[in-house]
ZAMARGU-4260 file (C-alpha; in steps of 0.2 Angstrom, whole numbers, plus 5000, padded with zeros to 4 digits):
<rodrens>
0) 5272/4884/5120 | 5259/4890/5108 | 5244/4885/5104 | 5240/4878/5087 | 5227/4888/5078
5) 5213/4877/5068 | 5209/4884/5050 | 5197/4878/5041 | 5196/4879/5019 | 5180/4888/5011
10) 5176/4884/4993 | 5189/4893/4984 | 5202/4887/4993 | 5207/4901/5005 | 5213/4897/5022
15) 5199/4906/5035 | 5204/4909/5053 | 5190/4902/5066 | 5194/4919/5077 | 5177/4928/5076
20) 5179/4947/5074 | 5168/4948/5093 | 5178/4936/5100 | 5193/4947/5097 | 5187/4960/5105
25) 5181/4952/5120 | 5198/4942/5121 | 5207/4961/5118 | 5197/4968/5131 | 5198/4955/5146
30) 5217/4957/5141 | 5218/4975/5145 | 5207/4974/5162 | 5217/4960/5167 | 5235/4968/5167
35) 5242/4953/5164 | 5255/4950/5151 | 5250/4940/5135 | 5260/4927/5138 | 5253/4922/5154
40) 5235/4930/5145 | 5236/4920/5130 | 5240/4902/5141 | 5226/4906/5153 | 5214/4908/5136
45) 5224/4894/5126 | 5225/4906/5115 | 5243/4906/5103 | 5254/4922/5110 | 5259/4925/5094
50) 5241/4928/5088 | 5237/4939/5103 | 5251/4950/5099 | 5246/4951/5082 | 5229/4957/5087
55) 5238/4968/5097 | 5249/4977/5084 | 5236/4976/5071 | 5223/4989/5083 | 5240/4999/5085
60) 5241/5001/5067 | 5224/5009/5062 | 5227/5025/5055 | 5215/5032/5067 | 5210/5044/5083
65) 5217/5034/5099 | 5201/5037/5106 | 5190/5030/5091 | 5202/5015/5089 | 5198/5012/5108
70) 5182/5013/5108 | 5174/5004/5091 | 5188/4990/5095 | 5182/4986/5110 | 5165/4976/5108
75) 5154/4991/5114 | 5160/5001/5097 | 5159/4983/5088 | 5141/4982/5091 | 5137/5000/5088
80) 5146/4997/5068 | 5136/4981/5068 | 5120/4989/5070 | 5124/5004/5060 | 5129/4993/5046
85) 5114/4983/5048 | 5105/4997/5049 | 5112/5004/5033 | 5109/4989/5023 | 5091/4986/5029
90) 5085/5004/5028 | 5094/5013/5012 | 5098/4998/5000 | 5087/4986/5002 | 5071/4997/5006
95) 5075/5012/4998 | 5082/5006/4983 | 5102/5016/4987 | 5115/5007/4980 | 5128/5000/4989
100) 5142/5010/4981 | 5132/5025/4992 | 5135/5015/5008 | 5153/5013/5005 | 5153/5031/5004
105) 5146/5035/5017 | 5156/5026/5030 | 5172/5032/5022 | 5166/5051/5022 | 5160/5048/5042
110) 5177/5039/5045 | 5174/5022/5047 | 5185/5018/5032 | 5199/5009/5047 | 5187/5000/5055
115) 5174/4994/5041 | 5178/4989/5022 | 5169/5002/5010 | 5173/4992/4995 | 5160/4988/4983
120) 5165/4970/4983 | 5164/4967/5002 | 5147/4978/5002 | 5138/4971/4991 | 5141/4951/4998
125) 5136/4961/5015 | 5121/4966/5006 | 5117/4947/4997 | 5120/4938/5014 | 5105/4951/5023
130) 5094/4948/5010 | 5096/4930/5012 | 5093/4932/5029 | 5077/4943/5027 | 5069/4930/5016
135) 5073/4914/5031 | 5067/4927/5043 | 5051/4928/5033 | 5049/4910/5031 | 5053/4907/5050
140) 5041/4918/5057 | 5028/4914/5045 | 5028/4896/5049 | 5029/4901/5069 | 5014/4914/5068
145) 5004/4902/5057 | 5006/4886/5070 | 5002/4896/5084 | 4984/4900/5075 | 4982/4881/5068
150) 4970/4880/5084 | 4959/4893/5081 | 4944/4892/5067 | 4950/4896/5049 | 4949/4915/5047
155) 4939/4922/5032 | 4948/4932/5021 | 4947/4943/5003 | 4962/4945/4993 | 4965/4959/4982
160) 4974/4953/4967 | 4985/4959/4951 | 4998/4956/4941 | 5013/4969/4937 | 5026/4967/4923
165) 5044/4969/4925 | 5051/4969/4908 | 5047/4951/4900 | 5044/4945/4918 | 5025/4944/4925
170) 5023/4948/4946 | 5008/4941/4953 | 5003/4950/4968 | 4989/4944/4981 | 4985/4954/4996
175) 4972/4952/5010 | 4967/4970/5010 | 4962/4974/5028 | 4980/4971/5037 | 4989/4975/5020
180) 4998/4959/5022 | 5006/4951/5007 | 5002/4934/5005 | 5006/4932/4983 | 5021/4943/4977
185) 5032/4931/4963 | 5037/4929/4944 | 5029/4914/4936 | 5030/4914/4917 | 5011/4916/4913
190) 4995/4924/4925 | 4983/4914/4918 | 4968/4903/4930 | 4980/4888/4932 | 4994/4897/4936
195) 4982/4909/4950 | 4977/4895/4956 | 4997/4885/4957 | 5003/4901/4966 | 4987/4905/4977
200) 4985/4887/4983 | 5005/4887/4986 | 5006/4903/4995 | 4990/4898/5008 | 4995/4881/5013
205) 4998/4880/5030 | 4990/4897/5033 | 4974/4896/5046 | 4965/4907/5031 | 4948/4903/5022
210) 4948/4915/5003 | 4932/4918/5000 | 4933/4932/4990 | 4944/4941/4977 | 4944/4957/4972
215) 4952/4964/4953 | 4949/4969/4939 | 4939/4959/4925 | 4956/4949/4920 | 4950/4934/4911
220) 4964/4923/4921 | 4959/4931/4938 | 4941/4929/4935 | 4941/4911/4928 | 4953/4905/4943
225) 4942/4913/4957 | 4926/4904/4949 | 4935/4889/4948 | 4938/4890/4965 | 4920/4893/4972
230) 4926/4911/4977 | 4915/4927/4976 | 4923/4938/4962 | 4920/4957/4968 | 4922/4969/4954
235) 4935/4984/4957 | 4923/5000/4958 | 4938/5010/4949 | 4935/5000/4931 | 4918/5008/4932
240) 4925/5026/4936 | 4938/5025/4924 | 4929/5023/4908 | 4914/5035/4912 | 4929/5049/4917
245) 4937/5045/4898 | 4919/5047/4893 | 4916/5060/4898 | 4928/5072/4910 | 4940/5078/4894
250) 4925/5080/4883 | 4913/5089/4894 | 4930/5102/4900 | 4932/5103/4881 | 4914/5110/4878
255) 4916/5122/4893 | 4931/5130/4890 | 4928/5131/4872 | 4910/5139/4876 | 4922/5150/4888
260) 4932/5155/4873 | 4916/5160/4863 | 4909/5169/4877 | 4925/5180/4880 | 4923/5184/4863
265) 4904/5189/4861 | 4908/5199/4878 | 4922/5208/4869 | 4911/5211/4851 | 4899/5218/4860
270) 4908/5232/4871 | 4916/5236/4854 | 4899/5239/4846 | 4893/5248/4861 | 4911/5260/4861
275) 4906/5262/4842 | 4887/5266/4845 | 4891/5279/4857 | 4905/5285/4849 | 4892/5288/4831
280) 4879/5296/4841 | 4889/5309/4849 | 4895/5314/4833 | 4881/5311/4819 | 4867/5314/4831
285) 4851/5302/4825 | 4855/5294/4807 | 4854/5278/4800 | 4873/5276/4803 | 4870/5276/4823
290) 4852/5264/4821 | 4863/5252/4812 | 4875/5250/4826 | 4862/5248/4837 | 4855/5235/4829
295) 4872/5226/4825 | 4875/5230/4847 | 4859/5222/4851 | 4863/5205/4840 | 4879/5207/4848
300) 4871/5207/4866 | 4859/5192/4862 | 4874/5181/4856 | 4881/5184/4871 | 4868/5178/4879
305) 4867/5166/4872 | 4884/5161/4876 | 4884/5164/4893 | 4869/5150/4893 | 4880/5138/4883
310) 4894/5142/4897 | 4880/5138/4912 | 4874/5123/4901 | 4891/5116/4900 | 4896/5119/4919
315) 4880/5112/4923 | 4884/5095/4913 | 4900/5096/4921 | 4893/5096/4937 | 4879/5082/4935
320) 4892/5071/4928 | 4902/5074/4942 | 4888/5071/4955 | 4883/5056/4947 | 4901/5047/4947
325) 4903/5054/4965 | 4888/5045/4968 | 4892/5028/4962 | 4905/5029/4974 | 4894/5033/4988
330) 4879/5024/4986 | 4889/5007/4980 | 4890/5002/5001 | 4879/4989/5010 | 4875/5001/5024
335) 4868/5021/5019 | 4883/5031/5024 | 4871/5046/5029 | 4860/5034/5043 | 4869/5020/5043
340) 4852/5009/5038 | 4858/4992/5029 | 4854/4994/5012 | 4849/4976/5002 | 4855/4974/4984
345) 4841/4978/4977 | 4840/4995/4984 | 4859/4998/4979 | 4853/4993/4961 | 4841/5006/4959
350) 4851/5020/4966 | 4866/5015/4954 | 4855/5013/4941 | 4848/5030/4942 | 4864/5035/4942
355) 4870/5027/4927 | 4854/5036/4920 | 4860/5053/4923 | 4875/5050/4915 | 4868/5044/4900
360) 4856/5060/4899 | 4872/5071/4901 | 4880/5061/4886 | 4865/5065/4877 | 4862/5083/4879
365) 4881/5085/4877 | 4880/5075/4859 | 4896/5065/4864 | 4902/5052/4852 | 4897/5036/4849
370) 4913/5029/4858 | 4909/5039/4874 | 4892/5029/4875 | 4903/5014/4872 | 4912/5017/4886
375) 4897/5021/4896 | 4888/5009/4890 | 4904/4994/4896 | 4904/5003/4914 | 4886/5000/4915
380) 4888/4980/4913 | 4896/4980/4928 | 4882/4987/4937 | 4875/4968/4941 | 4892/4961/4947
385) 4893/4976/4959 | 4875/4971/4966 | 4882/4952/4965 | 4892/4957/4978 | 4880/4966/4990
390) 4869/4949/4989 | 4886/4941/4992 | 4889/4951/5009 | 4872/4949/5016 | 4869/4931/5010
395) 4888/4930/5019 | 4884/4937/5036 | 4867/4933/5038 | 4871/4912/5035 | 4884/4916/5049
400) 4872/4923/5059 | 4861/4911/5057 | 4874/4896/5062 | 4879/4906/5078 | 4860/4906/5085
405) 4862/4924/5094 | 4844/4927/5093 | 4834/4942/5084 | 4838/4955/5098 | 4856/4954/5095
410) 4853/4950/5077 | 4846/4966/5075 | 4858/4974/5086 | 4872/4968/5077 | 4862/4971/5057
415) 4859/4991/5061 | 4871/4997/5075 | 4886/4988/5076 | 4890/4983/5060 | 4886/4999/5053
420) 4896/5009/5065 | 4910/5000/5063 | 4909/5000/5042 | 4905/5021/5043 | 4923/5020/5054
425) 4932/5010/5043 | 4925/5022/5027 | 4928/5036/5037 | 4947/5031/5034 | 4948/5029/5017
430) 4935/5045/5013 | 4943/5061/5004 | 4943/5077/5014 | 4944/5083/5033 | 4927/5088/5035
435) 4921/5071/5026 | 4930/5061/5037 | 4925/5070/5053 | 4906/5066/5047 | 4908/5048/5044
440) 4916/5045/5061 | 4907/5055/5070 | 4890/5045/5063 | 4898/5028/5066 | 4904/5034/5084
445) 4886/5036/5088 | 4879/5021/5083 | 4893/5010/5092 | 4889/5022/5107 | 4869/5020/5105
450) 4873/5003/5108 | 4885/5002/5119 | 4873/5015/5132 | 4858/5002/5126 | 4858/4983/5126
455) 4877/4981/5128 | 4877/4989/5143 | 4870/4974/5151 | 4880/4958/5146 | 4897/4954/5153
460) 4912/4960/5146 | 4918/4944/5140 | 4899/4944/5129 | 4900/4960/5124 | 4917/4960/5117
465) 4914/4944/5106 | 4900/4955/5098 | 4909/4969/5093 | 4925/4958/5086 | 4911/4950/5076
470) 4902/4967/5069 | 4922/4972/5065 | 4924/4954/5054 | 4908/4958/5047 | 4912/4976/5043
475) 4930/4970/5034 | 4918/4957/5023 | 4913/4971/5011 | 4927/4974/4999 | 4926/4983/4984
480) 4944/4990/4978 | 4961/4983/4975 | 4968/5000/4977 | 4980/4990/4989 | 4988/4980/4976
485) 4990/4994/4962 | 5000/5004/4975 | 5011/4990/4978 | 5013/4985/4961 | 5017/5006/4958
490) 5031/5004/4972 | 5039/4991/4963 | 5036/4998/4944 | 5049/5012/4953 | 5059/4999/4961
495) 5061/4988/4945 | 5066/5007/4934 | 5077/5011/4946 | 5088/4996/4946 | 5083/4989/4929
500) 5080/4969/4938 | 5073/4964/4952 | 5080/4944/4955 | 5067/4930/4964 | 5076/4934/4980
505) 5077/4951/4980 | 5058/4953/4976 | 5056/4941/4992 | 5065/4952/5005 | 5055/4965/4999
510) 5039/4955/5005 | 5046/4952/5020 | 5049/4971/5024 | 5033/4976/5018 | 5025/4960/5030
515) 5035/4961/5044 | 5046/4979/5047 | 5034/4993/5038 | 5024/5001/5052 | 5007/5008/5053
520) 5004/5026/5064 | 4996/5014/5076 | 5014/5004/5077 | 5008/4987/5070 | 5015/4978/5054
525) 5006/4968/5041 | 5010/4950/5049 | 5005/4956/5065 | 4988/4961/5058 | 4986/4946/5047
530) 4990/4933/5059 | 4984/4940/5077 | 5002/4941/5083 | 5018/4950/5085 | 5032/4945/5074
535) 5050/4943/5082 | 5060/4959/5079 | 5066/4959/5062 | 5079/4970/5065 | 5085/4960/5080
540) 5086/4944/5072 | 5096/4949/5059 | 5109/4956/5072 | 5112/4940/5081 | 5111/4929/5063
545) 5123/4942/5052 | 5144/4939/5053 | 5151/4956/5060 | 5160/4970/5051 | 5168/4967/5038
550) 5190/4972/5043 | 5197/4983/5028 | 5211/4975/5019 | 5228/4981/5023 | 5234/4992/5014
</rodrens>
């Protein structure tokens, strides 16, 4: 006698069969190493016999190879569709922004089409359901990594923060700019200090995290919400770049290249003459005809003189300016990148003073417009919140310094070697150019080995390992650009063009990609950065929690 089958009714009504698509196949497969007959099959399993037979017909049906039906029936081939599918949805729509009309497609073009729907319906509810899943993943893990830190000190941290618009809707976005990891990415209806401060003081709770610093632009909302909150605001070094390079780049290449264009003419005036002067004195000998030209060529030669000085003069300019913004960047550090000496706020003052100075004296000679010293003179305002924010390292590190009680030996050991070093690597990274980035290293390298050969050498392993993980912390303290942030907000500018929306959810599964699945070339994600600890497989987790392939309706 047959079993009776439970059902169960979903929401719209519609009758769903308990059978699981894996448990078919592992029922199907026991049947056919067994030998038995599904009669005597289906009373061993309590399983209907009419149901087994059903299966049975319906795998005989697939308009397929006999040797594919075997094997992604069977729950080897089931898994491998589960993780392609998976795989498909996680990779190509959800991160790379492919629609899922494209998957469909795909699986019908590979021949998947009998063992997997390619609808657009059933593809896009796969896809809902996995972004679902992403975002619990996210929660889950962030909860786990969080509680297993909740015994170590509070860990002191920037954040790089910005806001993005999607249409009418505004995207805050907060990230803690040495692990890249993602703490503030949501819509809110305004980004003003309230609103910061709602969504920052959301996103940390529970997070073993101490924000002592944001870096941004001079947002009024951003600037008045990290004040309120007792945090150091750190000036990005790019809105003072940015309004010295309209000031001057455009202007300064538009002197050059028209001095350029009154060069190549002089040059061609003068050869002319010079053609026409020889050309007279061959024919009339010595007359006033011939002295003429020669007094026209040698005007012309002078004026072209005079242009190619106007040419160097201009290139010159071009140059200082150059230098000068190159040296903003390079001097705004709290160690010298050439010796690695600590450099004190005022010491940074003065050299980007001087170099605010040149600037101004190229404007000068160059007779620039009264906006381009507008704009140098706004660039220049912020030279006292980029020294703020030396004062607010060394004040930082040397207080902490101070509470440890490491004495002046390792004090000093930690102020002009190991904290250096470890800095001159870190800029190293970030520099521009092989032969740049060989240098840096290659000078940080040798202060961590100076000390390493010197006082190091002689403390346990246990000692000397805490020092350099505290000159590392140190060395992440100094920040100075939300670069981070403006690349993610670029990322999803495309993603938003691209698909014209991006809902809540959507917008937090891509969080939780960019937290817990992009990789670094050392193999590390974001969270695992952030929190100290390995996340769970993303991909993995998703593979046990997703329901299996969807069947294609009969047709």
């Amino acid at each position: 006698m047959d079993v009776a089958q439970d059902t169960r009714v979903d929401e719209r009504g519609q009758e769903t069969f308990r059978w699981d698509r894996r448990e078919v196949a592992e029922i199907l497969r026991e049947l056919t190493a067994e030998g038995a007959s599904v009669r005597q099959f289906a009373a061993q399993r309590e399983v209907p016999r009419s149901t087994v037979g059903y299966w049975k017909a319906r795998q005989a049906a697939i308009p397929a190879d006999p040797d594919w039906v075997q094997f992604f029936e069977s729950p080897a081939g089931l898994e491998f569709l589960q993780r392609l599918l998976v795989a498909l949805h996680l990779i190509f729509v959800l991160d790379a922004g492919c629609g899922v009309r494209k998957v469909g497609r795909f699986l019908d073009l590979v021949g998947l089409a009998p063992f997997v729907a390619c609808s657009y319906a059933v593809q896009h509810r796969f896809s809902l359901e996995l972004q679902e899943a992403v975002v619990e993943y996210g929660r889950q893990q962030r909860e786990r990594l969080a509680a297993e830190m909740a015994s170590e000190p509070p860990k002191r941290v920037a954040l790089a923060q910005d806001e993005t618009y999607h249409g009418q809707k505004t995207c805050l976005v907060a990230m803690e700019p040495v692990s890249g990891f993602i703490v503030v990415e949501a819509y809110c209806e305004r980004c003003d200090e309230a609103t910061w401060t709602r969504v920052v003081s959301a996103a940390t709770e529970g997070l073993p995290v101490e924000v002592i610093q944001g870096v941004s632009d001079q947002g009024s909302g951003l600037v008045a919400h990290l004040t309120a909150q007792g945090r150091h605001h750190s000036p990005d070094l790019f809105h003072v770049h940015q309004p010295i390079g309209r000031a001057t780049t455009c202007a300064l290449a538009r002197q050059e290249r028209l001095a350029e264009e009154t060069l190549v003419k002089a040059q061609r005036r003068t050869e002319q003459l010079r053609a026409e002067w020889s050309a007279c004195q061959e024919q009339c000998g010595e007359s006033e005809a011939v002295a003429s030209l020669r007094e026209a060529w040698t005007a012309a030669e002078e004026q072209q003189e005079a242009a190619a000085e106007s040419v160097r003069a201009c290139r010159q300019r071009c140059q200082k300016a150059a230098e000068a913004r190159r040296g903003l960047s390079d001097d705004y550090h709290p160690f010298d990148l050439q010796t690695g000496a600590p450099l004190e706020a005022e010491d940074v003052s003065a050299r980007l003073e001087a170099h605010f100075d040149q600037i101004e004296q190229v404007v000068e000679e160059a007779g620039l417009s009264p906006t381009a010293h507008e704009k140098i003179a706004k660039a220049r305002r912020l030279v006292t919140a980029l020294v703020a924010t030396i004062a607010f390292f060394w004040r930082s590190v040397r207080s902490d310094l101070e509470r440890l009680s490491l004495g002046p030996e390792w004090e000093a050991l930690l102020l002009q070697q190991l904290i250096p070093g470890y800095y001159l690597l870190r800029v190293a990274e970030k520099a521009s150019g092989a032969e740049r980035r060989r240098e840096l290293r290659a000078r940080g390298e040798a202060l961590l080995q100076r000390a390493r050969d010197g006082p190091l050498a002689d403390l346990a392993e246990q000692d000397r390992q805490r020092l350099e993980e505290l000159a590392q912390q140190y060395a992440d303290l100094f920040q100075r650009s939300s670069s981070c942030v403006e690349g993610r907000n670029g990322h999803l500018s495309l993603w938003h063009h691209s698909h014209h929306r991006l809902s809540a959810r959507h917008l937090a599964a891509l969080t939780v990609l960019h937290n817990s699945f992009h990789l670094r070339p050392d193999g590390t994600t974001a969270a695992e950065r952030f929190f100290g600890q390995r996340p769970d497989d993303l991909f993995e987790w998703l593979l046990e929690r997703l329901p299996a392939p969807p069947r294609p309706a009969r047709r």
